[in-house]
C-alpha positions as CSV (number, residue, x, y, z in Angstrom):
1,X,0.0,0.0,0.0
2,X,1.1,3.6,-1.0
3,X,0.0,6.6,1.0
4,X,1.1,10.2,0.0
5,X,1.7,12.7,2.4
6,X,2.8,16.1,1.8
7,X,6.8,15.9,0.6
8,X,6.8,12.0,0.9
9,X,5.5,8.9,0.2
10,X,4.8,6.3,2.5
11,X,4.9,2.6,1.6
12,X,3.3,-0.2,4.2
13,X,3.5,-4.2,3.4
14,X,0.7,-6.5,3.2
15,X,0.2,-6.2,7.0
16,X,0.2,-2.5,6.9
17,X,3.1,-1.9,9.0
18,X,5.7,1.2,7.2
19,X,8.7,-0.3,5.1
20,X,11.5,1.4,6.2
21,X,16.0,0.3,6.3
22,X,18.9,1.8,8.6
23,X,22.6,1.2,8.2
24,X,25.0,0.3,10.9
25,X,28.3,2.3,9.6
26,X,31.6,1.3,10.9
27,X,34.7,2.4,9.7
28,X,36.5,-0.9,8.3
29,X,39.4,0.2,10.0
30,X,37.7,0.3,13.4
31,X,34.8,-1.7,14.1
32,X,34.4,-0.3,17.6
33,X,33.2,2.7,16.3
34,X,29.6,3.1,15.3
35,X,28.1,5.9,13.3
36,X,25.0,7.5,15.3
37,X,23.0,10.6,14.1
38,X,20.7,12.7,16.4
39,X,16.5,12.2,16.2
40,X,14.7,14.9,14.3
41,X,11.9,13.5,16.9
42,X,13.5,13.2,20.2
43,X,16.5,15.0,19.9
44,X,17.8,13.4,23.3
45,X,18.3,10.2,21.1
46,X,21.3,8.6,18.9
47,X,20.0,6.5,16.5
48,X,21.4,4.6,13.2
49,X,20.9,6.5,10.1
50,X,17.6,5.3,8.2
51,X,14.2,5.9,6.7
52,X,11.2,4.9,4.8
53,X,11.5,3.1,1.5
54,X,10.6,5.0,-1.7
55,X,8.0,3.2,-4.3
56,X,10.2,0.7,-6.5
57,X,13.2,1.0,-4.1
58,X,15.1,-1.7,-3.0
59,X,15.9,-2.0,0.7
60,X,19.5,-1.8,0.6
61,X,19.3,1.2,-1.7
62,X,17.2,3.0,1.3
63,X,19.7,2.4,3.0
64,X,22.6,3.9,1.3
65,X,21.1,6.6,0.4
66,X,19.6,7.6,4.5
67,X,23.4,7.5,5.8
68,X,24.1,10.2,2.7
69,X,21.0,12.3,3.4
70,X,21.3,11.9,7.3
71,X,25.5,11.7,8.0
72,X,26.8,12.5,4.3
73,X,28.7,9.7,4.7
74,X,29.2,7.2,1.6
75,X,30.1,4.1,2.0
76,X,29.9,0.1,0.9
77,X,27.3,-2.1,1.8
78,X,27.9,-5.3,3.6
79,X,25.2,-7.5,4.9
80,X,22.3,-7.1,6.1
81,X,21.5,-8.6,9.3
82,X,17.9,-9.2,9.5
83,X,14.4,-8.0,8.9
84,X,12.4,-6.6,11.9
85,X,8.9,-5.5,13.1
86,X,7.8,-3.2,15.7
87,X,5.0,-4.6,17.1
């Protein structure tokens, strides 16, 4: 399902919940360090870079292109480490 809101456009899966992908960014040369970016929300929070996924976009390419919108930081894609719901 497609809903369009002003500036955006909001895709849900069969069960109606909002498709959306995040990145974990490390630098390759030091795992330890994780890439966090502020909540336009709840400013009080760190959270991964991510966002909702555009009609006809892959998952992966949301991804991507979050951390550039969010960090402007590019980067390569490893793997992805699972699929979750918020219930």
């Amino acid at each position: 399902m497609v809903k369009e809101k002003p500036n955006s456009t909001r895709i849900y899966d069969k069960d109606g919940f909002r498709r959306r992908a995040a990145c974990i960014c490390v630098r390759s040369d030091a795992e330890a360090e994780v890439l966090l970016v502020t909540s336009s929300r709840r400013p009080e929070l760190w959270i991964v870079p991510g966002g909702g996924v555009e009609p006809e976009e892959e998952p992966s390419v949301t991804a991507v292109r979050e951390v550039l919108e969010e960090a402007g930081v590019v980067g390569k894609l490893g793997r992805c480490l699972g699929v979750f719901e918020i219930l």
